[in-house]
N, C-alpha and C positions, 0 to 999 in steps of 0.2 A: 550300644553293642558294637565291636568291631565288626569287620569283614573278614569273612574266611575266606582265604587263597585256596583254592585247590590248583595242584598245577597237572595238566595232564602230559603222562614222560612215556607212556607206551608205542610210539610210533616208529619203525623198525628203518626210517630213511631212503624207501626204493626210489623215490624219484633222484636220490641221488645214486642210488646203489644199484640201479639195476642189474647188473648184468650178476651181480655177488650178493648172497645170504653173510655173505663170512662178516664185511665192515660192520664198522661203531655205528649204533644209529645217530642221525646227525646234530641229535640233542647234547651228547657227551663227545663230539669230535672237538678234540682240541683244535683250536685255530691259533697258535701260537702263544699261549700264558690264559687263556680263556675259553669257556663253552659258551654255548646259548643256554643250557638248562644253570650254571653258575650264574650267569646273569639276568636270569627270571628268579632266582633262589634273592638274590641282590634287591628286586627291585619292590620285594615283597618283606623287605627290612625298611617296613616304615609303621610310624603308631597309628595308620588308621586299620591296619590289616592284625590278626589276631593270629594264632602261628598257623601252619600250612599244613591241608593235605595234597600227599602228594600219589598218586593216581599211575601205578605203571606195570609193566609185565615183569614175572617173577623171574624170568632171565636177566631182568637189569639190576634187581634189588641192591645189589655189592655194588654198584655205581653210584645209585640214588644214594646208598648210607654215606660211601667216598666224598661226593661232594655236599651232604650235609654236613657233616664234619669239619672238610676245605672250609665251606662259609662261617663254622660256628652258629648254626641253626641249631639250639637244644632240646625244643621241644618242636614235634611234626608228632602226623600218625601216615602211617604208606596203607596203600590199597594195593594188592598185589595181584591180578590179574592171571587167569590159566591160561588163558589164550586171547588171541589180539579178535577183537570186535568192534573196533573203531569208539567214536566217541558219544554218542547216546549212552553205552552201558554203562563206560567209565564215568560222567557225568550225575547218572542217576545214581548207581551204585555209592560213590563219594556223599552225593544228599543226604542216602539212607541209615548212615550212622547215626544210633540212637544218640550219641552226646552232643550231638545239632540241635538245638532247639528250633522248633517251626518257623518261629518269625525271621531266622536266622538269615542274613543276605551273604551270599556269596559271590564268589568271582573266581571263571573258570577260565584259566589262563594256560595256551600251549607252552613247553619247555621250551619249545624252537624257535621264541619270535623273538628278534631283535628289536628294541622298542627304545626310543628318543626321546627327550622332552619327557621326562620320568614327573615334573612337581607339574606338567600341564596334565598329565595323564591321568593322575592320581586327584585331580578339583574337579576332573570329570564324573570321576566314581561319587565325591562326595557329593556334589552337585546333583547325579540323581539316585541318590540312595535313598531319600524321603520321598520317593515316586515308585517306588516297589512293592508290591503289593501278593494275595497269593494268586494270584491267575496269570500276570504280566513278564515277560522277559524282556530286558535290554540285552543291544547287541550295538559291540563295538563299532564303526565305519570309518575307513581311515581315505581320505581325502586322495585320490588317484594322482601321479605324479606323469605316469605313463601309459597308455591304453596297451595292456597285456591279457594274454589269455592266459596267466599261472593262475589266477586269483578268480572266487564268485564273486558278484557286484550285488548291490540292493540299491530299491529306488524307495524313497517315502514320501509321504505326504502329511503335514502338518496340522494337527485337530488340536492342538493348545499352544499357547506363546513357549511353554518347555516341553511339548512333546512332538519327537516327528515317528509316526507310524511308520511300520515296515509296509510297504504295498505291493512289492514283488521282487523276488530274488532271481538272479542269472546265473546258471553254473556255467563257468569257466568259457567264457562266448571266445568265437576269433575276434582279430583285434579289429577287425571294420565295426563289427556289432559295438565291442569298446569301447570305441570310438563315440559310435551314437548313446550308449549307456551315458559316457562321462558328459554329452552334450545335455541329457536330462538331469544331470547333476547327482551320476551316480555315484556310489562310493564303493570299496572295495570292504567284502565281509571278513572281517579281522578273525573273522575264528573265537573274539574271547566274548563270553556271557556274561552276564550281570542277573541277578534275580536272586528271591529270596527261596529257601527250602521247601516251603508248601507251594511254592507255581511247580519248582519242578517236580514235586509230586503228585501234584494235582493234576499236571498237562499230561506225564504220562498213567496215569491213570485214564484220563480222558482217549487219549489219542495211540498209544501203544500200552493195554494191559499185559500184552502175555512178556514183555521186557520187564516191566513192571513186576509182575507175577515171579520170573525168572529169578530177577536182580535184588529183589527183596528177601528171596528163598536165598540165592547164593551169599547175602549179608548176613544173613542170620545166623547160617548154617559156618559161617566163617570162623577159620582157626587162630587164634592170634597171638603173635610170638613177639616181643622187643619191639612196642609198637604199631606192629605192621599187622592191618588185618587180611590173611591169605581166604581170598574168597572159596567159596565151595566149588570145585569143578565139575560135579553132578549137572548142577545148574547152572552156574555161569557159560559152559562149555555146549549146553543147548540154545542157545544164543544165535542170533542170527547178525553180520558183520551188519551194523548202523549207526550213517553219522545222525547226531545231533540235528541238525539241519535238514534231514529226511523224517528222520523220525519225529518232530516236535517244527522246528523253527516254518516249514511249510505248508503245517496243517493248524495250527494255534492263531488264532483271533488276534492274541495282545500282544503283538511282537513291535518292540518299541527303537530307535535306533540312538544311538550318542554319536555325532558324528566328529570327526578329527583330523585336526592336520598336522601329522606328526612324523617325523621319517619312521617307517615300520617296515621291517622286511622277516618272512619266515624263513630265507636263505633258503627255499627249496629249490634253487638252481646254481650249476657250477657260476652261471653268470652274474648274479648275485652275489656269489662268495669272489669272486673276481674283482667287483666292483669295490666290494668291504675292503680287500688287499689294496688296490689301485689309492684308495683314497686315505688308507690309514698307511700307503706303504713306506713312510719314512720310520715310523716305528719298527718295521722288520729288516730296515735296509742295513748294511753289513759291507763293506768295501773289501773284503776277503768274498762274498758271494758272491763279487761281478768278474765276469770273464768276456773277454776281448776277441771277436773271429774278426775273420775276412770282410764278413757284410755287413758287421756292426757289434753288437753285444746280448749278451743277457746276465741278468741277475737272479737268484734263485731267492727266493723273498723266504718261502717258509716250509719247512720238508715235516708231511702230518705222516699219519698212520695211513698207506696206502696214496696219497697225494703227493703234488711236489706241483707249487705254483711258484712261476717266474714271469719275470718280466722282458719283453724279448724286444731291442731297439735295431729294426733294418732299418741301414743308411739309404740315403738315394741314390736310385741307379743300382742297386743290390738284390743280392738274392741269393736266401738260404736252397741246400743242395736240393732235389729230389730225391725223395727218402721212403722208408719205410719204419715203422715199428713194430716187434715182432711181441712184444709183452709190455706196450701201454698202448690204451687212448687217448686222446689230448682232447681238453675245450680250448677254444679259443676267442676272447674278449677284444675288439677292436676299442682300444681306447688316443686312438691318434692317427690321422693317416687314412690312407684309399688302395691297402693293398689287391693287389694279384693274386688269387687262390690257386693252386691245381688239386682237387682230388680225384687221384685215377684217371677218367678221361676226361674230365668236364675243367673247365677253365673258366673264372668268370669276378667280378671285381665285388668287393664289399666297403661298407664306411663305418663310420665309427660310430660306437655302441650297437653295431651288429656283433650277431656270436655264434657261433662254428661248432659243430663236433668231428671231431677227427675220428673215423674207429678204426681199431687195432689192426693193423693188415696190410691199411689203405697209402696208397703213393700219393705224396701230397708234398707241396714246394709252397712258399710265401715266397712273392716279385714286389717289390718296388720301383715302379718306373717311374715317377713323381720328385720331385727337386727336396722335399718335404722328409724328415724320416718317419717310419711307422713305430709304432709302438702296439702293443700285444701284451696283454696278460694271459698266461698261457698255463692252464691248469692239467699237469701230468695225471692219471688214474691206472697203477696196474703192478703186478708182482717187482717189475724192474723199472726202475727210473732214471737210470743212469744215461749216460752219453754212449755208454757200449751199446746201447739196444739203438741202434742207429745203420740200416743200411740205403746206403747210398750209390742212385743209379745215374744221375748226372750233376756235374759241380763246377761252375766257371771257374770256380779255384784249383784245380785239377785232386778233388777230396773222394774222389770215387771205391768204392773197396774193392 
């Protein structure tokens, strides 16, 4: 029996979008000829996987069918969601279609993650798919590269030659804690499950009836049009918002881990999506998008919906004006160099693969006092992106307005 993919696409993107409801959530953000939910649609075009559900809010649905179609995916079913509840509902909900068979193993995969090593990923799944059972859950672990606080961590412990148990999870610790996590050879929780249809109906059962109760009544009750089944909103909508990971992964006995080392990123940071640029940025470079100043240059790498990431090179001994911006905020990725900050009043030096937020308002200058040039990836956020949304209160070039 194949594997079902379910991919879950309802997440609305605030940690990137905070300050705006209006943005693309960052599963369908174009980044230049590609998404992240195109490229989990991709990675689940393989013969051990049997076709996809796909799991997401009814305001995305014209997205979700747009890039089935882009891929040539012909057969899916959509779960269409009333309102956002995080990932327990979605998860069980998806189980509970009757054309699942019990024994059936699935694989709950975010639309947002970028994932590498695709034939190493996919011997992992096979590898313990004869170890699933109906009470058990695996859960992905991908081998920490950097001690961060974006990510929860899990520690296990080992009670067979292929099994390592979950023994305690950490949400989102500071990086000192991190730190000590990765020293006990933590890993970071991927977000994607493994398990067959009767654990996750069995666990909530056990551990959250009234989701259970809820989310079986909203399946049932469900309307269904061109595939797609539009849950019940009676029910689904008495819900109360719960991940996965709350509801089930912290209270269940048989939580099992597959651990990985594989580049894996959810891009849930501008600095993330900085880094994706910085490293792939020969494919967006363009010799019509570099321009020449006084203190050195930039390059405008890729202009999205609401974004604008460039590349900014201060020479040594330079230094862009003191400025303002009146309709954007910038990140800023340190990928070279030991510049000079100003925001507002505070002054102070930073290194490379630090990162910066600039908000919309703020008086802020990059200095180079160093023989070295700096370099910056530098991701625009805001109605205007232009050069016009520039004022400037001091400039050794004499650039002032």
């Amino acid at each position: 029996m194949k594997i079902k993919p379910v991919i879950m696409c309802g997440g609305a993107g605030t940690r990137l979008w905070s300050q705006s409801k209006k943005n693309i959530p960052k599963q369908f953000i174009n980044f230049g000829g590609w998404t992240l939910f195109e490229k989990t649609l991709q990675r689940i075009k393989n013969s051990i996987f049997d076709y996809p559900i796909i799991s997401t809010n009814i305001a995305y649905v014209n997205l979700v069918r747009k890039y089935l179609l882009k891929s040539k995916i012909k057969k899916f079913k959509i779960i269409l969601e009333t309102s956002k509840k995080n990932t327990a509902p979605s998860i069980l909900s998806s189980a509970l279609l009757k054309e699942i068979p019990h024994n059936q193993s699935m694989i709950f995969l975010s639309a947002d993650h970028l994932i590498e090593k695709i034939k190493k990923f996919n011997k992992s799944i096979m590898l313990n798919k004869k170890f699933l059972n109906e009470n058990n859950i695996f859960i992905f672990g991908i081998k920490p590269t950097t001690p961060s606080s974006e990510y929860g961590y899990f520690l296990t412990k080992k009670i067979s030659i292929n099994i390592n148990k979950v023994d305690r999870f950490i949400e989102k610790p500071n990086v000192n804690i991190a730190k000590k996590i990765i020293k006990k050879k933590g890993y970071w929780n991927s977000g994607i499950f493994f398990a067959r249809k009767d654990s996750i109906v069995n666990n909530f059962k056990k551990y959250q009836p009234k989701i259970f109760k809820l989310c079986n009544d909203a399946v049932n009750k469900s309307t269904i049009y061109k595939n797609a089944y539009q849950l019940n909103g009676n029910s689904f909508n008495k819900l109360k918002e719960k991940s996965f990971d709350y509801a089930i992964l912290e209270k269940a006995k048989n939580i099992n881990a597959i651990k990985l080392n594989i580049p894996w990123s959810d891009l849930g940071s501008w600095k993330e999506i900085s880094m994706i640029f910085y490293k792939n940025k020969t494919n967006y470079y363009n010799k019509r998008n570099v321009f020449n100043r006084p203190w050195g240059k930039y390059i405008n790498l890729y202009s999205g919906n609401g974004f604008l990431v460039k590349e900014i090179v201060v020479n040594p001994k330079s230094s862009i004006s003191l400025q303002k911006h009146r309709h954007r905020s910038e990140h800023w990725t340190i990928v070279l160099g030991r510049p000079k900050i100003t925001i507002n009043k505070k002054k102070f030096f930073i290194k490379t693969n630090d990162s910066i937020f600039i908000p919309k308002g703020s008086i802020h200058r990059i200095e180079n006092i160093y023989k070295n040039p700096v370099k910056i990836i530098e991701i625009q956020i805001g109605s205007i992106l232009r050069e016009t949304d520039i004022i400037r209160y001091k400039d050794i070039y004499g650039r002032t307005n």
